[in-house]
C-alpha positions in Angstrom: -18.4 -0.1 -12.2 -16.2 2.9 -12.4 -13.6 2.8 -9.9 -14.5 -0.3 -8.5 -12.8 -3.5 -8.3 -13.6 -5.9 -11.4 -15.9 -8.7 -10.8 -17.1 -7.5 -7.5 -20.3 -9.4 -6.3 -20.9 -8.7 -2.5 -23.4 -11.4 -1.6 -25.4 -12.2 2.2 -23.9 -15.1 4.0 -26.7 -16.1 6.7 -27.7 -13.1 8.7 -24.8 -11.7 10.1 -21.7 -11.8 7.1 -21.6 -10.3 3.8 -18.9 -12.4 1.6 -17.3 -10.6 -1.4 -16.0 -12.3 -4.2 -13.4 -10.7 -6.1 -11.1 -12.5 -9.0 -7.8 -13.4 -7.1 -6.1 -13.4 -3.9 -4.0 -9.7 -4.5 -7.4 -8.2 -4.8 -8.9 -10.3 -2.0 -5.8 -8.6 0.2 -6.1 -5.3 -0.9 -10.1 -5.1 0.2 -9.0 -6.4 3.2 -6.5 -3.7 4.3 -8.9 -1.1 2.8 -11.7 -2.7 5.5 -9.2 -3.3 8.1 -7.8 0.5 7.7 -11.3 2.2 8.0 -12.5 0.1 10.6 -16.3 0.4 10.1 -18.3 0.7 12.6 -20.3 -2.6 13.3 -17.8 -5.3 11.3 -16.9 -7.7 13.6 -14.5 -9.9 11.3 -12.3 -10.1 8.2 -12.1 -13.6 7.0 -9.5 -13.7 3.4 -9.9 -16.8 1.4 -8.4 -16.9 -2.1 -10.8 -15.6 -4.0 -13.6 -13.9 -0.9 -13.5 -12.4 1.7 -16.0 -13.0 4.5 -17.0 -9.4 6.6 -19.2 -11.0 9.6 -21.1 -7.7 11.0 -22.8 -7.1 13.8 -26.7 -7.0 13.1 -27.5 -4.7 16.1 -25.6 -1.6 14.9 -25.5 -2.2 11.0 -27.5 -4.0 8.2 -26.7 -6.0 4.8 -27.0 -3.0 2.7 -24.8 -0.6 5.1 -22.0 -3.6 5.0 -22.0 -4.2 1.1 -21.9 -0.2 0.7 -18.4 -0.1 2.7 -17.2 -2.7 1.4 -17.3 -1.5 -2.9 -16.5 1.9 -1.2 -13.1 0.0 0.0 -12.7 -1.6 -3.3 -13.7 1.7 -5.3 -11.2 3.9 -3.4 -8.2 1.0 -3.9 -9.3 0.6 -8.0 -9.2 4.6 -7.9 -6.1 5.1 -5.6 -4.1 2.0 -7.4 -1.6 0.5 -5.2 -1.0 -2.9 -3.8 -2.9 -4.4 -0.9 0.5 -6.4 0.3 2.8 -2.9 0.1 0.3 -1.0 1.8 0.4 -3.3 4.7 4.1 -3.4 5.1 4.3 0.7 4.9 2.0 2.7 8.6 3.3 5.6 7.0 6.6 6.5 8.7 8.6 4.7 6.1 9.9 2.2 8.6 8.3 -0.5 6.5 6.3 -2.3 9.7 3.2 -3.7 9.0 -0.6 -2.0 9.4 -2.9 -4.5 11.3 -0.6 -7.2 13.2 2.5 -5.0 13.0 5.1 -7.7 13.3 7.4 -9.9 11.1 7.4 -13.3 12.5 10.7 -15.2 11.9 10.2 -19.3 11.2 13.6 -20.9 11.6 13.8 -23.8 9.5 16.4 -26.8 9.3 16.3 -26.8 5.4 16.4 -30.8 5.5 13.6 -31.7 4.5 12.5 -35.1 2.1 11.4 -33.4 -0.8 14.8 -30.8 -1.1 16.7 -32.5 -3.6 13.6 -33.2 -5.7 12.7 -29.3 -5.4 16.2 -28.4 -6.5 15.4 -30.5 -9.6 12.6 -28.9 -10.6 13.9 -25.6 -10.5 17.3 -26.4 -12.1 19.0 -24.6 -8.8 21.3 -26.6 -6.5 19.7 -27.2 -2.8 21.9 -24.8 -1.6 20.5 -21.9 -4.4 16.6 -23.4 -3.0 17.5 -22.7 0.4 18.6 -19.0 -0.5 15.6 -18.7 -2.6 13.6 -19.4 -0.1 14.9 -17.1 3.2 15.5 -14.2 0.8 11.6 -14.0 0.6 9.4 -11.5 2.2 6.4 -13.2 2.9 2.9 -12.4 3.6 0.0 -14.8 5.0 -2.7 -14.8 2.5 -5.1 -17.0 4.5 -5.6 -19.4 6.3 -7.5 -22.5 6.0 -7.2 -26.7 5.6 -6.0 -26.7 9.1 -6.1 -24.8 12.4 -3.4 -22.1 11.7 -1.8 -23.3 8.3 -1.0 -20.1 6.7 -1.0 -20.3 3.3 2.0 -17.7 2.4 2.0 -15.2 -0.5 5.4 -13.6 -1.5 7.3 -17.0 -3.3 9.6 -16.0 -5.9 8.3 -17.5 -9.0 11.9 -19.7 -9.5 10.2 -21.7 -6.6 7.0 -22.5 -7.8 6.6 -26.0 -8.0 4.2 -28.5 -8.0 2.5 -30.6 -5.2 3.4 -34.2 -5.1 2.3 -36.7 -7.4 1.7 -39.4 -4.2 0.4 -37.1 -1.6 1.6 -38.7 1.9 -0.8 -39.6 4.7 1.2 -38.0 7.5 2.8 -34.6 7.2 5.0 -34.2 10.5 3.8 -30.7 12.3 6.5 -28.2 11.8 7.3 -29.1 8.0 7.7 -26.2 5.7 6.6 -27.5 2.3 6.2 -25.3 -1.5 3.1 -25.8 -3.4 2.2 -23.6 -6.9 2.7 -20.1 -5.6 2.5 -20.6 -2.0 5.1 -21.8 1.3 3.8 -22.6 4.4 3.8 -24.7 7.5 2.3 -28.0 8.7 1.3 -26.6 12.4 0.1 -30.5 12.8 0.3 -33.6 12.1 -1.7 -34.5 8.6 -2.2 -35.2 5.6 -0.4 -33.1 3.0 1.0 -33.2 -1.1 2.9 -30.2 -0.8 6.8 -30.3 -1.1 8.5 -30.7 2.4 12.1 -28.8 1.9 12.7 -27.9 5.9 11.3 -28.5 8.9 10.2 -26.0 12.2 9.6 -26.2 16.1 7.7 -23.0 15.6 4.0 -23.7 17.4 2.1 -21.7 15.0 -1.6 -22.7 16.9 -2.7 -21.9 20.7 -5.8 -21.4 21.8 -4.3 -19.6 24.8 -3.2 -16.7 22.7 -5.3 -14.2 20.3 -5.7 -14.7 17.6 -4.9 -18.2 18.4 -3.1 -18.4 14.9 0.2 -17.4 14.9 0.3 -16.1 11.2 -3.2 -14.9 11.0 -4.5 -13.2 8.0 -1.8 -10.0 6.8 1.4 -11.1 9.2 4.7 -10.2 7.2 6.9 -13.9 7.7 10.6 -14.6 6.9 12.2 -17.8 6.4 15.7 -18.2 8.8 18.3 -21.1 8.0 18.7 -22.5 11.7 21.1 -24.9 10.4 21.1 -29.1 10.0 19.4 -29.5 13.7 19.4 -32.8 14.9 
């Protein structure tokens, strides 16, 4: 494979996408900034999952073959040039650290109250205080998204903070919680169902169709975790 990315396998999705699958989410992220930074003519969409990533194409201007040839190009030069996909996106090369792609760091305040804190704080051995730090000291990254409508799943959890998801998932999440899970934070941006473990709580509105993209942390926005206090 020389240069290219282990366990590449670029494979037709319908007639208009080509989905990669690569072995895990960091190399899932760093395809996707090498195909968002060359922006090939003819690809339409970058859709990162955990382990794909989706490039729909337009069929007019470019074919399967041309689409899976840019893609292990991007994955090639990345293997070759070393690096990580995550830094990359947080540097445009003026050493200001501001993103490449959305080129914003979205702040969440959260009211670190949340039903699940003290069991957290137990898990990790910290006090709820030391969780609370943990958590806005992190420079986050949104993965993906998927399960809902703008849930972000976000990348860039100190490892003292992974934790599991509940044993008795609950049947109604409120929107706005902020909840840890394995190696990922995120966001409720609804209402619904959810295991994860809820440690704050948001009035950010991280879904309108009104804006574009309609989700507020798509796919490569840096995030950061602000202590807005007890609330009410």
């Amino acid at each position: 494979m020389g240069g290219q990315a282990a366990g590449l396998r670029v494979l037709r999705y319908g007639e208009h996408a080509a989905l990669a699958e690569v072995d895990d989410l960091a190399t899932v992220l760093r395809l996707y900034d090498a195909l968002r930074a060359a922006r090939r003519d003819g690809v339409v969409e970058l859709v990162p999952a955990a382990r794909t990533l989706l490039v729909a194409y337009d069929a007019e201007r470019v074919d399967f073959d041309s689409v899976r040839s840019a893609v292990e190009d991007a994955a090639a030069g990345h293997a070759a040039g070393g690096g990580d996909g995550a830094a990359a996106a947080r540097d445009d090369g003026q050493g200001d650290g501001r993103d490449v792609g959305p080129e914003q760091v979205v702040e969440v305040p959260v009211h670190y109250d949340g039903p699940d804190l003290a069991r957290v704080a137990e898990l990790t051995g910290m006090s709820e205080a030391e969780v609370v730090d943990q958590h806005t000291a992190g420079d986050y990254r949104s993965g993906f998204c998927g399960f809902a409508p703008g849930f972000a799943y976000l990348i860039g959890l100190d490892a003292s903070l992974h934790v599991p998801r509940r044993d008795d998932p609950r049947t109604k999440v409120p929107a706005g919680s902020v909840g840890l899970a394995g190696e990922f934070t995120a966001v409720y941006p609804r209402d619904s169902p959810g295991g994860w473990q809820l440690i704050g709580r948001s009035d950010i509105a991280l879904w309108d169709t009104a804006n574009d993209p309609p989700a507020l942390l798509a796919p490569g926005t840096r995030v950061r975790f602000v202590d807005a206090g007890s609330g009410s």
